[in-house]
N, C-alpha and C positions, 0 to 999 in steps of 0.2 A: 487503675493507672498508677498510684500510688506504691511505690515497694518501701518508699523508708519517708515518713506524710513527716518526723521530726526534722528532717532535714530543710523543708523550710516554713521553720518557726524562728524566733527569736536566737535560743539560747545553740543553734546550732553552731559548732567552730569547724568552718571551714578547714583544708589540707593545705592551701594557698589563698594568698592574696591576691587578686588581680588588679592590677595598678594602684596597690601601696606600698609599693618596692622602698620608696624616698622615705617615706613617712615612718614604716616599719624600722629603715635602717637610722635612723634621726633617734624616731624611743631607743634602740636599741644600743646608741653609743651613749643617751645619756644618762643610762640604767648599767653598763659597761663595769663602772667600781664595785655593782651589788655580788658580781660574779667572784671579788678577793674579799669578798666581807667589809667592803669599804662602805662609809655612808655614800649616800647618792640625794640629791637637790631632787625636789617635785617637780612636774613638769604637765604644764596646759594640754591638753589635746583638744584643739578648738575647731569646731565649725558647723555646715549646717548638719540635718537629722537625715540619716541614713545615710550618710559616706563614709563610714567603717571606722569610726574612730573608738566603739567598744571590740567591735570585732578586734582589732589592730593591735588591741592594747592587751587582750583575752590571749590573742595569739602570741604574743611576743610572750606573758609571764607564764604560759605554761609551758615553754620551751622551757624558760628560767628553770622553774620548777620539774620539769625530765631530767635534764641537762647539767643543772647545779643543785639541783635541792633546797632552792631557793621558792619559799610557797609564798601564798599570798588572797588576798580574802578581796570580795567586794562590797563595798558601801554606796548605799544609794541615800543621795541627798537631796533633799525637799527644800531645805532651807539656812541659814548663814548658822543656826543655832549648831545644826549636822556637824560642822566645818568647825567650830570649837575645840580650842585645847588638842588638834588633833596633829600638831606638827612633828611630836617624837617619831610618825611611824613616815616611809618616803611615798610618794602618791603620785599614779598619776589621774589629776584630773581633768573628768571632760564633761563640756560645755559647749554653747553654743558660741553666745556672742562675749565677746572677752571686754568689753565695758559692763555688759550685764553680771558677768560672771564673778571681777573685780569687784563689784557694789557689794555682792554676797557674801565675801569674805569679812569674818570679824575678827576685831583685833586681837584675839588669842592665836590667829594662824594668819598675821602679818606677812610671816615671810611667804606664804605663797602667793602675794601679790608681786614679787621678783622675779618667780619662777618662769624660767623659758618655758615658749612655748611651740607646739610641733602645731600648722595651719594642718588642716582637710579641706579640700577642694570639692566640688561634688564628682560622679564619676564619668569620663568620657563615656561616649556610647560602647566601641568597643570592649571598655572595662567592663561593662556591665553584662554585655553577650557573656565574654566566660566568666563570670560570675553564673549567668542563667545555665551556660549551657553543661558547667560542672554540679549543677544543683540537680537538671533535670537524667543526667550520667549517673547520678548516686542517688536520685531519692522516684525515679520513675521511669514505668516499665519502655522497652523498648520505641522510639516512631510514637510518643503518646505525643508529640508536638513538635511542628517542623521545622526549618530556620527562619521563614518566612514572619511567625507569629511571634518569636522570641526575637525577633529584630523589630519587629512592632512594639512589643512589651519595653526593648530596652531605649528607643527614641521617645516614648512616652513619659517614661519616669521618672525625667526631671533631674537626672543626673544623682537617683536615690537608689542604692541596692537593695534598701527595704522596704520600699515602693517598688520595685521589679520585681522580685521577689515573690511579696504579697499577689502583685497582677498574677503573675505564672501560678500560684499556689487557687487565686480567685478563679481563675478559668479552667483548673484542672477539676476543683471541688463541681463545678456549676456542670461540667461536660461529663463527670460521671452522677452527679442527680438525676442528666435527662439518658443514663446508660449507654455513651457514647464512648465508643473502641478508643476517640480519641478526640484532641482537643479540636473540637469545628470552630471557623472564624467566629460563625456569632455567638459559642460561648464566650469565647474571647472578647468580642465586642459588648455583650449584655454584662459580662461580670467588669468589665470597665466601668458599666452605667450604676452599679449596685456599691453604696459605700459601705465600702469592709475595712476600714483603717480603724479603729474605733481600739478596737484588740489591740492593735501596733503604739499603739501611742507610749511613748519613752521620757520620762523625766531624766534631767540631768544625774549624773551617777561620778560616785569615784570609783578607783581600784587601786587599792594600796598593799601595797608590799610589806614586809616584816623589815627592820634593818638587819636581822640575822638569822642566819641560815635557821633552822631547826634541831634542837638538841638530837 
């Protein structure tokens, strides 16, 4: 069933956003100076786990980077030590709970306890259908799963694209173990009962930008 199984993993970037229109356009004005070679101020991307706030962020800087020639790297943070001495370069970071996130900051990167911050919401159910139903267009073969199941998957998941995701990816795996043309309810339903999140799990991360273009 599987024609492209990268598509939902992790480090996949989606083509579109599906209902982070606000969010995308919010980073995008206030990364807006990086485009004249201006400094530009850090900024939060806060909320819970799996509502697109690396997705959002991945999306936005590699348009930068087509677009402007503007690059830029990721750093993943474990802890306040990460976050040190690191204010020359402009960031944005993301977190969860923004009282938690504040604690972790140390006083070598003061000012990003100023920094605006863009919220994430978790996802309407709708959002999360074309979310599924453009994963299962590009990453699976024709009818492998019907609307019916993928409106199941997306009322379940708690308002997470990477718990939707994962469901639709857990039921596709379990329904070609037992050589199934296509996905049946009770793969669906048994790979709900089976914990496969273990793999998904996501520590707090930045993504920081250069302040200038590239020689």
């Amino acid at each position: 069933m599987f024609t492209r199984q990268e598509v939902f993993t992790e480090s996949f970037l989606p083509q579109d956003l599906p209902g982070r229109q606000e969010e995308l356009d919010e980073l995008r004005w206030r990364l807006r100076p990086k485009r004249f070679n201006e400094p530009v101020e850090s900024v939060w991307a806060l909320g819970p786990s799996g509502v697109g706030k690396t997705t959002t962020a991945r999306f936005l800087l590699d348009k930068f980077r087509t677009n402007y020639a503007i690059d830029w790297t990721r750093v993943e943070c474990v802890g306040s030590a990460d976050l040190d001495g690191i204010e020359p370069i402009s960031l944005i970071c993301i977190g969860h709970d923004y009282e938690e996130v504040l604690a972790r900051v140390p006083d070598g990167a003061g000012g990003l306890r100023d920094a605006p911050t863009v919220e994430f919401d978790t996802y309407a159910v709708d959002a999360l259908l074309d979310i599924l139903e453009a994963r299962v267009e590009t990453g699976l073969e024709p009818s492998s799963v019907d609307d019916a199941q993928l409106e199941h998957i997306a009322e379940g998941a708690a308002g997470s694209a990477r718990r939707a995701v994962q469901s639709l990816r857990s039921a596709v795996e379990l329904a070609e173990e037992r050589d199934h043309r296509t996905v049946e309810d009770e793969d669906l339903v048994e790979s709900e009962g089976a914990s496969r999140w273990d793999r998904w799990y996501v520590v707090d991360e930045t993504l920081a930008a250069p302040l200038r273009k590239p020689a």
